[in-house]
C-alpha positions as CSV (number, residue, x, y, z in Angstrom):
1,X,128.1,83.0,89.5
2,X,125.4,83.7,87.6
3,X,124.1,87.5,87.3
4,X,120.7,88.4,87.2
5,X,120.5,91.8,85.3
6,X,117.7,95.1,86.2
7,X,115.6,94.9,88.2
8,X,114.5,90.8,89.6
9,X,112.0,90.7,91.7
10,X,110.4,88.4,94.2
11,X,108.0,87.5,91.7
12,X,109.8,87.0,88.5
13,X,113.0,85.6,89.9
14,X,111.5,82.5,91.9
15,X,109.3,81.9,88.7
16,X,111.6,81.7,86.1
17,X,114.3,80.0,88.1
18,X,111.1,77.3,88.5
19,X,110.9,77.3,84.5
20,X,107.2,78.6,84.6
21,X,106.5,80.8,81.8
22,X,105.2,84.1,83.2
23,X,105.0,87.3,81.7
24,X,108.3,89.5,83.2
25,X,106.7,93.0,83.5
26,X,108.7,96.5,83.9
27,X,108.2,98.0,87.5
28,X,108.9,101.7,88.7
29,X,108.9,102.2,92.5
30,X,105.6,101.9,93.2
31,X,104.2,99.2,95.3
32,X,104.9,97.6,98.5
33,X,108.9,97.3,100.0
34,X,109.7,94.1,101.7
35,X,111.6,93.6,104.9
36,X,115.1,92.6,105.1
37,X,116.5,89.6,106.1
38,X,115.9,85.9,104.5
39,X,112.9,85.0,102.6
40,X,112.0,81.6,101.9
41,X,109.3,81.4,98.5
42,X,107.3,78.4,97.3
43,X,105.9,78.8,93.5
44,X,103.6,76.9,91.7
45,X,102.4,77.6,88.2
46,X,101.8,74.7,84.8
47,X,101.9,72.5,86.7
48,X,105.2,72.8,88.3
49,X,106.7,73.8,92.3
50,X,109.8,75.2,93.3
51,X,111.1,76.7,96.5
52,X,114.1,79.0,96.9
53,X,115.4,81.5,99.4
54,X,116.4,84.8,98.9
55,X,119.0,87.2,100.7
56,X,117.8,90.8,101.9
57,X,119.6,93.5,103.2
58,X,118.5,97.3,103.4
59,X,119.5,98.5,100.1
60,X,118.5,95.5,98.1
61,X,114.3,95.5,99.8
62,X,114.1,98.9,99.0
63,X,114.5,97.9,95.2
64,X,113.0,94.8,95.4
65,X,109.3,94.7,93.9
66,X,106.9,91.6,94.8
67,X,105.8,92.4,90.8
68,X,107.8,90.8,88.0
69,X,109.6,92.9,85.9
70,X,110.5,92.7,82.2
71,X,114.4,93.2,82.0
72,X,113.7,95.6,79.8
73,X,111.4,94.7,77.5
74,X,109.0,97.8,76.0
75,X,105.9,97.9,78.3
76,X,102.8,100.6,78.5
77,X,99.6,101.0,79.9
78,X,102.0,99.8,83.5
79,X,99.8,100.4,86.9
80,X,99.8,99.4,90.5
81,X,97.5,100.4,92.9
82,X,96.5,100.0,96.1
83,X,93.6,97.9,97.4
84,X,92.2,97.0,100.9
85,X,94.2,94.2,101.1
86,X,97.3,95.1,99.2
87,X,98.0,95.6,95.9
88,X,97.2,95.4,92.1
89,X,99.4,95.4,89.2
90,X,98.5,95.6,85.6
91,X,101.0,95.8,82.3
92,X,101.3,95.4,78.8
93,X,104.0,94.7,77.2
94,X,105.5,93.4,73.7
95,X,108.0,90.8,73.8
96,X,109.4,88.9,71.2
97,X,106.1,89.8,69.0
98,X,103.5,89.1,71.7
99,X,101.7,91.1,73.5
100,X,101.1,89.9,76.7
101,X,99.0,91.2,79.3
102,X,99.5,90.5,83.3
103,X,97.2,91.0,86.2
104,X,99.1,90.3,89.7
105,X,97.6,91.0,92.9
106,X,100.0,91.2,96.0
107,X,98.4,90.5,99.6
108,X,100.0,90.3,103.1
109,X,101.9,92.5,106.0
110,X,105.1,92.7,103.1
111,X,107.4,92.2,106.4
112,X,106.5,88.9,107.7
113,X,104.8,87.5,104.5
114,X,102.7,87.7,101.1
115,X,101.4,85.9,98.5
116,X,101.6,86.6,94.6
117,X,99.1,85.5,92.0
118,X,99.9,86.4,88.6
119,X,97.9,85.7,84.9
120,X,99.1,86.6,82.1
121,X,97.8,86.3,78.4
122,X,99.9,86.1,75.6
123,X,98.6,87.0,72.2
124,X,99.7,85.4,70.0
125,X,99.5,82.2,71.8
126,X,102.5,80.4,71.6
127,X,101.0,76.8,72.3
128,X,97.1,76.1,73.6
129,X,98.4,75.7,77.2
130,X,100.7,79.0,77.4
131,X,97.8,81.5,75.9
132,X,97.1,81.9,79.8
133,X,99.6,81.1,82.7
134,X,98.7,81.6,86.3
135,X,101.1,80.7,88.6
136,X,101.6,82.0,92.8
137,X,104.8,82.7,94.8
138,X,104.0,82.5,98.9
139,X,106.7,84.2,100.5
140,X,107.8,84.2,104.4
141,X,110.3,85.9,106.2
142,X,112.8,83.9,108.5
143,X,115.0,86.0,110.1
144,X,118.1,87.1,109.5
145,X,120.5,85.9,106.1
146,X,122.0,82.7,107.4
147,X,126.0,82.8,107.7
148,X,127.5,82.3,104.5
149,X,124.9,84.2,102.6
150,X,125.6,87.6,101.0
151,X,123.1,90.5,100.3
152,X,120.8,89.4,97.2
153,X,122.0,85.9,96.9
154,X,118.8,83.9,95.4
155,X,119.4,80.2,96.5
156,X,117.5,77.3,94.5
157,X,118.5,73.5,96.0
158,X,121.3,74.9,98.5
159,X,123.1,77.0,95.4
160,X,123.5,80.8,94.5
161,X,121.7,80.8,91.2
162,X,121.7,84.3,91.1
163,X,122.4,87.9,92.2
164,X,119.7,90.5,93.0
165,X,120.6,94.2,92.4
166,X,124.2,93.6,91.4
């Protein structure tokens, strides 16, 4: 099985397992904590969709951010705040010899559902069309992990692709 290292999120892990190229931004603990129990999330960004579900339990929502998160890459000027309606997240970070710059905004109850919209800017461009990516992950919760589904198992087209906090 394939291992997902740091920190995934809801954010980052349903968008890169789509293959849309969004900035992955470093996260501390601040921010909303989603419930546990199944998650199913539909992403769309370049022009691409993909849907996957993810597997909850306690320990793995409390370290689970709805912000993506850089796997370790060097990022500064990192902020979320709260807003009347959720919350805002703003990083910059240098990856690979770009400096790329992220706005998300998180909205929602965090328990039963949110939504994700994420622009980044990437400087230099690598191509006209990635300069600036937006992409959006809707999330819902579904109950309980189905049988047969461990703690942090991230399913795309009925398969484990990955492992969240392991």
């Amino acid at each position: 099985m394939n291992r997902l290292k740091g920190r995934i999120v809801l954010a980052a892990v349903p968008i890169a397992a789509a293959g849309l190229a969004t900035t992955a931004l470093a996260l501390g603990a601040a921010g909303p904590t989603v419930r546990a129990g199944w998650w199913e999330m539909n992403l769309t960004g370049g022009g691409q969709g993909q849907a996957l579900q993810m597997c909850l339990d306690d320990a793995t929502a409390k370290t689970t951010s709805v912000f993506p998160n850089s796997g370790g890459a060097p990022c500064a000027n990192q902020s979320v705040r709260e807003t009347a309606t959720g919350y805002d997240f703003t990083s910059t970070c240098n990856i690979g010899g770009q400096v790329i710059m992220t706005t998300a905004t998180a909205t929602g109850d965090f328990q039963t559902s949110y939504k994700v919209e994420v622009t980044s800017r990437r400087t230099p461009a690598p191509t006209p069309t990635l300069g600036e990516t937006h992409s959006t992950m809707e999330a819902k919760w579904s109950g309980a992990c189905p049988s047969g589904r461990a703690a942090g198992d991230i399913v795309v087209n009925g398969k484990v692709v990955g492992h969240e906090g392991k």
